[in-house]
NUGUKOL-814078 format. One record per residue (C-alpha): residue in three letters; x, y, z. Coordinates in steps of 0.1 Angstrom, whole numbers, plus 5000, padded with zeros to 4 digits. Layout:
BEGIN
<atom><res>ALA</res><xx>X</xx><yy>Y</yy><zz>Z</zz></atom>
...
END
This chain:
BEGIN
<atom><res>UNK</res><xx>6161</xx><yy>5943</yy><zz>3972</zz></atom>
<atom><res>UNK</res><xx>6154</xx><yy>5925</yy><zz>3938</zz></atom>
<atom><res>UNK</res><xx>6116</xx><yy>5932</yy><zz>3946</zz></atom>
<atom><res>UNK</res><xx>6124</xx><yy>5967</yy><zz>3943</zz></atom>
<atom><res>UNK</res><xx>6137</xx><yy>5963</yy><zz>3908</zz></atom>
<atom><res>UNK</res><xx>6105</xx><yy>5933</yy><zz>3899</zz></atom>
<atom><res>UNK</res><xx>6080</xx><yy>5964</yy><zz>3908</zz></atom>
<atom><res>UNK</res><xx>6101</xx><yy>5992</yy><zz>3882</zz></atom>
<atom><res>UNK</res><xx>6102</xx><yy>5968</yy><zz>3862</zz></atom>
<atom><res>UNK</res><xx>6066</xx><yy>5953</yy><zz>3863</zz></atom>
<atom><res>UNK</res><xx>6051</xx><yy>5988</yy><zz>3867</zz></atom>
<atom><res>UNK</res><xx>6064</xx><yy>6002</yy><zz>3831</zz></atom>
<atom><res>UNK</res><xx>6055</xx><yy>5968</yy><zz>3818</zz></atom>
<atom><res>UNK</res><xx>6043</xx><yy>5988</yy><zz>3784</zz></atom>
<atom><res>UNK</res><xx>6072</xx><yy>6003</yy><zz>3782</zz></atom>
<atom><res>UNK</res><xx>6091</xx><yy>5972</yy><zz>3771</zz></atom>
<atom><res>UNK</res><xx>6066</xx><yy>5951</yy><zz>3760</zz></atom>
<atom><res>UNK</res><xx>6071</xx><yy>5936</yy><zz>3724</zz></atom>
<atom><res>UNK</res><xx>6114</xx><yy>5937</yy><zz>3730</zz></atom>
<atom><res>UNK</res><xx>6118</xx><yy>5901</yy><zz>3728</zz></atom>
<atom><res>UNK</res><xx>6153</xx><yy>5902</yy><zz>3746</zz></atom>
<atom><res>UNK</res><xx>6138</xx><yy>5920</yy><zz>3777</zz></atom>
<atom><res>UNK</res><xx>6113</xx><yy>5903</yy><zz>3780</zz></atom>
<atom><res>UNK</res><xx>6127</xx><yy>5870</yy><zz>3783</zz></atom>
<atom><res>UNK</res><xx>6153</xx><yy>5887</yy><zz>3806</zz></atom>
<atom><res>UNK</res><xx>6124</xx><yy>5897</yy><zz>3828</zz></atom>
<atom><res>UNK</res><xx>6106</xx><yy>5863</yy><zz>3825</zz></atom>
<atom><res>UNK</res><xx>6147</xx><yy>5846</yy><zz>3837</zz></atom>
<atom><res>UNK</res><xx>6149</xx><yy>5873</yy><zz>3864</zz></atom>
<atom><res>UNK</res><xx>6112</xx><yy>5869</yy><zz>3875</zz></atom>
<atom><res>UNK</res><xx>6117</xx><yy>5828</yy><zz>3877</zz></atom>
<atom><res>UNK</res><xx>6149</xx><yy>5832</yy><zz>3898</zz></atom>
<atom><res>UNK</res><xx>6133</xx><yy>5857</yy><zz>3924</zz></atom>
<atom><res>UNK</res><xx>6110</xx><yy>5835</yy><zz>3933</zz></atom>
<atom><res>UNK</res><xx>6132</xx><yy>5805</yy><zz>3935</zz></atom>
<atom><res>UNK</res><xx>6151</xx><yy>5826</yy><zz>3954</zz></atom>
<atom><res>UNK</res><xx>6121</xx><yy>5833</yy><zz>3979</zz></atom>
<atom><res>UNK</res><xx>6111</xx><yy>5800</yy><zz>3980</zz></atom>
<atom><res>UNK</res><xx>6142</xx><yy>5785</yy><zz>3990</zz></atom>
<atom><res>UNK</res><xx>6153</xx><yy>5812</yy><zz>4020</zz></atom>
<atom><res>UNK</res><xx>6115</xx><yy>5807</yy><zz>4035</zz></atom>
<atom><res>UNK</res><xx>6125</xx><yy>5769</yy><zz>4033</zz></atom>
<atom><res>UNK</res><xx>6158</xx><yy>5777</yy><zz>4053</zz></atom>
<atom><res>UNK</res><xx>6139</xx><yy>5794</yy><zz>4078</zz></atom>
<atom><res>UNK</res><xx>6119</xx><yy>5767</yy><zz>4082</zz></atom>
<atom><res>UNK</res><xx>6141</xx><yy>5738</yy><zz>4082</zz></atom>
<atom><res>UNK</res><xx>6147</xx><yy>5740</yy><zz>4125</zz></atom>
<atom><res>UNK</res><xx>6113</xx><yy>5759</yy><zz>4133</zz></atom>
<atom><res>UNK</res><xx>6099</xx><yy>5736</yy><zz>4161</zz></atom>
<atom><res>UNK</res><xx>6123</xx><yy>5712</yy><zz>4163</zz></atom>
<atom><res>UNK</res><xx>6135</xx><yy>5722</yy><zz>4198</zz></atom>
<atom><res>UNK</res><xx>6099</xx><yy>5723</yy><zz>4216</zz></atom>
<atom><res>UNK</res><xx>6092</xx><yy>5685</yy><zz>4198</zz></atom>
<atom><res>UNK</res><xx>6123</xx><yy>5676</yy><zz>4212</zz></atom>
<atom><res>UNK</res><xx>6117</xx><yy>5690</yy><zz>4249</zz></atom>
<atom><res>UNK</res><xx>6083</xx><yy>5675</yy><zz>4249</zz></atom>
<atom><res>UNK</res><xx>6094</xx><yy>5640</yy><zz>4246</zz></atom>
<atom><res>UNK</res><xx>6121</xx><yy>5647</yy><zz>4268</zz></atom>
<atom><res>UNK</res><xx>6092</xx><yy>5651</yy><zz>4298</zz></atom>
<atom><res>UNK</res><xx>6073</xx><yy>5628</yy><zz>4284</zz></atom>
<atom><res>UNK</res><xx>6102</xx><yy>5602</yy><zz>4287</zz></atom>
<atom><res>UNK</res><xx>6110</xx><yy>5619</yy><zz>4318</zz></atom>
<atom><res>UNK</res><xx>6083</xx><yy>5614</yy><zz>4338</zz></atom>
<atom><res>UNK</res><xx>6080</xx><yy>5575</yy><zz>4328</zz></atom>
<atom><res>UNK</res><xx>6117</xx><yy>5573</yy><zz>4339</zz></atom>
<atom><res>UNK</res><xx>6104</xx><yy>5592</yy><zz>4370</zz></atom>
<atom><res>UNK</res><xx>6082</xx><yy>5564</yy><zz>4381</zz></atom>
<atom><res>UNK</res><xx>6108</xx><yy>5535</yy><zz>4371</zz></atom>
<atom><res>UNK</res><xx>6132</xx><yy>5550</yy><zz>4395</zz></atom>
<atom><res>UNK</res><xx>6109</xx><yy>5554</yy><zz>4422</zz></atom>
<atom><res>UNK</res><xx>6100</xx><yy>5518</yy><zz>4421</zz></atom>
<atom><res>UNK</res><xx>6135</xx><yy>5505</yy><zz>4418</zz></atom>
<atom><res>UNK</res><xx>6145</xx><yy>5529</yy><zz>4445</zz></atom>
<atom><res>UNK</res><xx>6116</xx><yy>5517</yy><zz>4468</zz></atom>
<atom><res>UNK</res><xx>6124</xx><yy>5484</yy><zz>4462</zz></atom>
<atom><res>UNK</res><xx>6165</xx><yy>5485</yy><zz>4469</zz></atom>
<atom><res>UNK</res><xx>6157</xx><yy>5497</yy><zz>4498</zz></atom>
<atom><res>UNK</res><xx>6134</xx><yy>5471</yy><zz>4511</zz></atom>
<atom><res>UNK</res><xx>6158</xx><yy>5446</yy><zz>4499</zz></atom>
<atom><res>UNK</res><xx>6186</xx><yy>5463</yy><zz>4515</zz></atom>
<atom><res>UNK</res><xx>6208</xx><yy>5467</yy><zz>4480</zz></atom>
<atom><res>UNK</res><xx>6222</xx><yy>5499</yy><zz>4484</zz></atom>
<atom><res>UNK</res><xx>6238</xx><yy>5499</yy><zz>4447</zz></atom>
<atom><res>UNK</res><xx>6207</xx><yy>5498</yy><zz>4432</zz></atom>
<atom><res>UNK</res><xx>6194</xx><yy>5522</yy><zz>4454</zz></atom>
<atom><res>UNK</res><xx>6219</xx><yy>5549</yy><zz>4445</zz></atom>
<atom><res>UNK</res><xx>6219</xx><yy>5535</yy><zz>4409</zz></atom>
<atom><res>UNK</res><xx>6181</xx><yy>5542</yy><zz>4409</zz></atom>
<atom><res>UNK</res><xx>6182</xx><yy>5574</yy><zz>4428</zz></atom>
<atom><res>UNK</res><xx>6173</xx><yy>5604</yy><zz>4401</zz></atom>
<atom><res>UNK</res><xx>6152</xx><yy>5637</yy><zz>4409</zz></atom>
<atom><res>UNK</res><xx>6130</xx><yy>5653</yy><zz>4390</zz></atom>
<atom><res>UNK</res><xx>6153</xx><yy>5679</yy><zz>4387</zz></atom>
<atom><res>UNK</res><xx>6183</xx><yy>5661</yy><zz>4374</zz></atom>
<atom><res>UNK</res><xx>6159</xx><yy>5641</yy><zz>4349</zz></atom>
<atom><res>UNK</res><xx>6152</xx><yy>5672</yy><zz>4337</zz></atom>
<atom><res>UNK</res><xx>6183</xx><yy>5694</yy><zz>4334</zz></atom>
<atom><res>UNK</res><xx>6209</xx><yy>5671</yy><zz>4330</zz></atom>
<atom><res>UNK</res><xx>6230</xx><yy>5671</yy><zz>4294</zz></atom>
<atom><res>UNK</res><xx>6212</xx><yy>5649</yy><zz>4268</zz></atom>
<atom><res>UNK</res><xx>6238</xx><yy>5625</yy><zz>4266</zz></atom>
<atom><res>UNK</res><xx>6238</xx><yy>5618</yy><zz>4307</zz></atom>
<atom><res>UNK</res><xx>6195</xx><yy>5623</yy><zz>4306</zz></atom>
<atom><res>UNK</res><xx>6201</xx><yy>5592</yy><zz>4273</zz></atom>
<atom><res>UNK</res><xx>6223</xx><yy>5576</yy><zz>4296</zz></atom>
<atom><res>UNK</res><xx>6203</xx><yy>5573</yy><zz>4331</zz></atom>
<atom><res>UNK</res><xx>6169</xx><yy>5562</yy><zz>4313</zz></atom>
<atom><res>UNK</res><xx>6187</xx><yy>5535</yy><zz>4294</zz></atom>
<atom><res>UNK</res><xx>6205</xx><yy>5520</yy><zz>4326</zz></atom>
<atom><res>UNK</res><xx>6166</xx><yy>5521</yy><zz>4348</zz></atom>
<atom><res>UNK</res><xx>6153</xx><yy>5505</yy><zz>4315</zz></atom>
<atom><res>UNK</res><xx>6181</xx><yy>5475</yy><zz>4322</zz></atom>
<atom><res>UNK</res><xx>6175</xx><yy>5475</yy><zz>4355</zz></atom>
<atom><res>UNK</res><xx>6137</xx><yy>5474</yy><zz>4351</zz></atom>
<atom><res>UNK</res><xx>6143</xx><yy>5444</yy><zz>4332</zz></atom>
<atom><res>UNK</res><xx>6169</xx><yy>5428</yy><zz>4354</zz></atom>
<atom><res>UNK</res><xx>6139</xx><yy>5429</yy><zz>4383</zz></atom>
<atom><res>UNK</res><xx>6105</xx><yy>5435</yy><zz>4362</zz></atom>
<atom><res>UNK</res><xx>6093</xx><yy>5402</yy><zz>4378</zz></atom>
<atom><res>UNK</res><xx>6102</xx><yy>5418</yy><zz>4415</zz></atom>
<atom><res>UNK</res><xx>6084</xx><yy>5451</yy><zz>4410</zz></atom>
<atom><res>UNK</res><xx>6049</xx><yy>5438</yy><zz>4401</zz></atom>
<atom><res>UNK</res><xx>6043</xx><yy>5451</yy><zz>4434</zz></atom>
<atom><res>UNK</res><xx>6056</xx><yy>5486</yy><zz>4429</zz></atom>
<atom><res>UNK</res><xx>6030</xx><yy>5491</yy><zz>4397</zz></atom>
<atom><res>UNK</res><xx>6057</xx><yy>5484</yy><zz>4369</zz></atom>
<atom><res>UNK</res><xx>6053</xx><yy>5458</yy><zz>4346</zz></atom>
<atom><res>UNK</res><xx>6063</xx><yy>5448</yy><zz>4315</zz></atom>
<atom><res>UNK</res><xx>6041</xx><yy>5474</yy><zz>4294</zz></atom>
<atom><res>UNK</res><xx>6054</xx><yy>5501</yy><zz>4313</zz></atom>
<atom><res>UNK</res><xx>6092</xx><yy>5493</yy><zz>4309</zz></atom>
<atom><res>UNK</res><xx>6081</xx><yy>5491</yy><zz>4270</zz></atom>
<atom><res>UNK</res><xx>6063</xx><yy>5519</yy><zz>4270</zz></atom>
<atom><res>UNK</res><xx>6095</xx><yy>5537</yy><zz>4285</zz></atom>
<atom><res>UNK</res><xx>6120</xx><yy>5521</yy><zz>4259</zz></atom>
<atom><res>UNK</res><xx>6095</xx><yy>5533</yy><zz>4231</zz></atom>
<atom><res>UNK</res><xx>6095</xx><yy>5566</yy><zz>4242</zz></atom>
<atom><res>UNK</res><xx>6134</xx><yy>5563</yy><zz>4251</zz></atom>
<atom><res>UNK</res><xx>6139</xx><yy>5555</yy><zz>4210</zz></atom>
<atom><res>UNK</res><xx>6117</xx><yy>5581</yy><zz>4200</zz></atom>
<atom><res>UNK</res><xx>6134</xx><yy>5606</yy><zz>4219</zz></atom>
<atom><res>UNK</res><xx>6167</xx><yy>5595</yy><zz>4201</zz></atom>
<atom><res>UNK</res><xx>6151</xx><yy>5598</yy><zz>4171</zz></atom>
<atom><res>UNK</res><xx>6138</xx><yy>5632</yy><zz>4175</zz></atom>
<atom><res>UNK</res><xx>6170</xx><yy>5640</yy><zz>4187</zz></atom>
<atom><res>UNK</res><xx>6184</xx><yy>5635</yy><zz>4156</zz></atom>
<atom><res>UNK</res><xx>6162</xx><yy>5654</yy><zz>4135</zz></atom>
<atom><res>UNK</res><xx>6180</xx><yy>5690</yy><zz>4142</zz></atom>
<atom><res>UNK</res><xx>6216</xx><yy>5674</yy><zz>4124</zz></atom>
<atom><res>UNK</res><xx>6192</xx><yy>5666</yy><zz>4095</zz></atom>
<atom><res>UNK</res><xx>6178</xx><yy>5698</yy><zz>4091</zz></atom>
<atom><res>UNK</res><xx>6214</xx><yy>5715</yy><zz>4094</zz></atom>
<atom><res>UNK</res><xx>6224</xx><yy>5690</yy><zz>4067</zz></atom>
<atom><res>UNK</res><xx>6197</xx><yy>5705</yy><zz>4049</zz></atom>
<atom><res>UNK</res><xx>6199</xx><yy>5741</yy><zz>4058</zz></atom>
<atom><res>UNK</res><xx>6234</xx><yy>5739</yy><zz>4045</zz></atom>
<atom><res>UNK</res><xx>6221</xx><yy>5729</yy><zz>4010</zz></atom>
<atom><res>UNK</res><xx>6199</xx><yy>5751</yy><zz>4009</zz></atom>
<atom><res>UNK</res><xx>6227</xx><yy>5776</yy><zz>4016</zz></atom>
<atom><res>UNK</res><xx>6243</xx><yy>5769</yy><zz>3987</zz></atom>
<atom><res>UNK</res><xx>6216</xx><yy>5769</yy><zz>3967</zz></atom>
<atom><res>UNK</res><xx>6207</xx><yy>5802</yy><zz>3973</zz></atom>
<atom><res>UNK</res><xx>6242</xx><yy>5816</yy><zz>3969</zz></atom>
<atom><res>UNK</res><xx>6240</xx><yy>5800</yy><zz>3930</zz></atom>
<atom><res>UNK</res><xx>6204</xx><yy>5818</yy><zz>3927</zz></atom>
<atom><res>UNK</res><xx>6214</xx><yy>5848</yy><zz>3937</zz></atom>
<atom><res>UNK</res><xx>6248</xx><yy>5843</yy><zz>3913</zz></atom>
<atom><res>UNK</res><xx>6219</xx><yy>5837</yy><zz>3888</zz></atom>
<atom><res>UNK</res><xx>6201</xx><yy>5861</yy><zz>3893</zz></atom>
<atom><res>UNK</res><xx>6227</xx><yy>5890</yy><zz>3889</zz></atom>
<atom><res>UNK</res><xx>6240</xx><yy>5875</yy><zz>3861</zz></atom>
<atom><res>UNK</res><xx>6205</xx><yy>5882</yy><zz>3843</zz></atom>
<atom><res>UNK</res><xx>6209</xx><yy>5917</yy><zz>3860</zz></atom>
<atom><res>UNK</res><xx>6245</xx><yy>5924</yy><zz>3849</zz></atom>
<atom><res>UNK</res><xx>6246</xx><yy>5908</yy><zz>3823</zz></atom>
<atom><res>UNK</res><xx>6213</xx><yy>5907</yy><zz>3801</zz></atom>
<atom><res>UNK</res><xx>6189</xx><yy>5935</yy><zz>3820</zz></atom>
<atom><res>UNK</res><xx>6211</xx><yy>5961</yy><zz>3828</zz></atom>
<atom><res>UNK</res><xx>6224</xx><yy>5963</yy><zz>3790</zz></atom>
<atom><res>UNK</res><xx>6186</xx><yy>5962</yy><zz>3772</zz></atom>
<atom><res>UNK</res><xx>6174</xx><yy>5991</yy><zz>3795</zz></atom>
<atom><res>UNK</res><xx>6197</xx><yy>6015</yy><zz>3774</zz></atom>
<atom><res>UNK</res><xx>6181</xx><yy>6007</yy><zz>3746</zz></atom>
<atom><res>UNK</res><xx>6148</xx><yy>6022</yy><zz>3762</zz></atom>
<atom><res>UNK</res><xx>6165</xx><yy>6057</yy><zz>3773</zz></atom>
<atom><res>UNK</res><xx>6150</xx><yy>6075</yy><zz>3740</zz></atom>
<atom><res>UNK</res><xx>6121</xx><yy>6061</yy><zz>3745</zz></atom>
<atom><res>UNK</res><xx>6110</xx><yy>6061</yy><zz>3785</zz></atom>
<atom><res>UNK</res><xx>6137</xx><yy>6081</yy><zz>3799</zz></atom>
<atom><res>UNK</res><xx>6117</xx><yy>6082</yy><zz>3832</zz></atom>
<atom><res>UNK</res><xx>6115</xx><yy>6044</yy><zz>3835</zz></atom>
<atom><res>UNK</res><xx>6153</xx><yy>6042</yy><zz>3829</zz></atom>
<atom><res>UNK</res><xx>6162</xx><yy>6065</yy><zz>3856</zz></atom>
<atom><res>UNK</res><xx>6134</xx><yy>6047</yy><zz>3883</zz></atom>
<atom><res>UNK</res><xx>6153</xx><yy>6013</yy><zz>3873</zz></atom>
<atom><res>UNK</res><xx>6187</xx><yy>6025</yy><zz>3875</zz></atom>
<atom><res>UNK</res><xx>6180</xx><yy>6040</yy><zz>3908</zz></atom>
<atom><res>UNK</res><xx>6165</xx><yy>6000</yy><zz>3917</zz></atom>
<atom><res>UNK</res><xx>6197</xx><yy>5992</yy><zz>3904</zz></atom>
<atom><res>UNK</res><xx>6217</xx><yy>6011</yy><zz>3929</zz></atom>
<atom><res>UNK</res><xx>6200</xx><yy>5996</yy><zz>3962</zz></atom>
<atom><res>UNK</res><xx>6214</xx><yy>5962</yy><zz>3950</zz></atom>
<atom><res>UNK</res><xx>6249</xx><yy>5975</yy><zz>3944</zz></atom>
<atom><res>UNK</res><xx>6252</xx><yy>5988</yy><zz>3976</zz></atom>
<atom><res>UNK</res><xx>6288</xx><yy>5976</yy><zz>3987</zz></atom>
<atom><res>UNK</res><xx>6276</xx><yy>5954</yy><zz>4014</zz></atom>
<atom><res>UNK</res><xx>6256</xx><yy>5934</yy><zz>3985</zz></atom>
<atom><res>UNK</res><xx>6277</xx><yy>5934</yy><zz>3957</zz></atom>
<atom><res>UNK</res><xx>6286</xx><yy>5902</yy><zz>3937</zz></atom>
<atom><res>UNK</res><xx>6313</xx><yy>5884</yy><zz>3950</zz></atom>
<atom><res>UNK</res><xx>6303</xx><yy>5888</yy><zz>3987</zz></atom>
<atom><res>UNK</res><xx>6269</xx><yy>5890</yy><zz>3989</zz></atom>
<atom><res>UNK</res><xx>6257</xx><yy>5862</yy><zz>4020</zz></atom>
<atom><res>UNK</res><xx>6223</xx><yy>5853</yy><zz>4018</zz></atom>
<atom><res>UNK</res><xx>6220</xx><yy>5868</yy><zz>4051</zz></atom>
<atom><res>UNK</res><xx>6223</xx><yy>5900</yy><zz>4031</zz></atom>
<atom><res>UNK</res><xx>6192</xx><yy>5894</yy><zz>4010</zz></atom>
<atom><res>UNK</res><xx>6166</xx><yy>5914</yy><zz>4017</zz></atom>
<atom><res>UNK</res><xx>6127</xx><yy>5912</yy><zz>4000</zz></atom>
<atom><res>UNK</res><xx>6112</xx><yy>5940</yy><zz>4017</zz></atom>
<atom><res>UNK</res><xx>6075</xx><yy>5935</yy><zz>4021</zz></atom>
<atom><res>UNK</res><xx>6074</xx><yy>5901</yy><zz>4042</zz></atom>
<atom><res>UNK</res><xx>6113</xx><yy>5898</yy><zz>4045</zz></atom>
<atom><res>UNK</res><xx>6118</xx><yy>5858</yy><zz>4045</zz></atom>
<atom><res>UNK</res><xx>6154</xx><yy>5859</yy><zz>4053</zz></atom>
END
């Protein structure tokens, strides 16, 4: 919507030109739109791929896990200990589809139990490097899995921001652009009218100061909202 009134504006440039008060209005309001671009593009941004890093390391982890557990289970049941063999028991299925906080806790207890029998399941092709290589992934996992709160943290920043830009930014229109144009109306009536008529998209009631959401903001060509 404030794209709308940048292109009146820009397109009756000589119109204008030489009224020092407008034109550093315009230069304010032309600063703040794009701040205001820049900083809704960065919102949408902020959780873009997050989810699909996190489920790929979530099969990658799973499938290491995978093997751990079939080697433990094997080996409970040639020993005959049936609490490791039910402790050890995991299919693919619940690897995968089980809530991150249960998936978190399985790997971590066949990662202890790896290491609790690592020397007795040379045999069953684990060995120290894989029981590390499944705790490094097991971390990383954790770590990615942390990412997403950060960007929320960051999402809601950027929230704010851009509810104080667009504050800004109508304040330059209210206040400072809005009261110069008269002074044009001898002198380009026609530019007057196509502005005010700008003017009017942004003070629809669904946009108006005071409970406009940035939600609400609309840029037209390549909306980045």
């Amino acid at each position: 919507m404030y794209q709308a009134v940048m292109r009146v504006i820009q397109s009756n440039n000589a119109s204008w030109n030489g009224l020092v008060a407008f034109e550093d209005a315009v230069t304010r309001f032309s600063q703040k739109v794009t701040e205001l671009e820049n900083l809704t593009y960065k919102k949408s941004k902020a959780l873009m791929g997050m989810k699909s890093k996190r489920d790929k390391k979530r099969e990658e982890v799973a499938e290491q896990a995978q093997y751990v557990a079939n080697a433990l289970c094997a080996y409970a049941s040639k020993i005959g200990d049936e609490k490791l063999k039910v402790d050890s028991h995991y299919s693919p299925t619940r690897l995968k589809y089980s809530p991150v906080s249960v998936f978190l806790q399985i790997v971590n207890g066949l990662i202890n139990a790896a290491n609790d029998h690592l020397a007795d399941l040379e045999d069953y092709g684990v060995n120290q490097a894989k029981v590390d290589d499944l705790t490094l992934a097991h971390m990383e996992f954790i770590e990615i899995g942390n990412l997403p709160r950060q960007a929320v943290v960051s999402r809601k920043v950027m929230t704010r921001k851009i509810k104080e830009t667009v504050s800004e930014i109508d304040g330059v229109l209210n206040d400072q652009l809005d009261k110069l144009i008269v002074l044009l109306t001898d002198q380009d009536p026609t530019f007057v009218m196509t502005y005010e008529g700008a003017r009017t998209i942004i003070d629809r009631p669904a946009t108006r100061k005071g409970s406009i959401d940035e939600s609400d903001i609309d840029f037209e060509d390549g909306d980045t909202s």
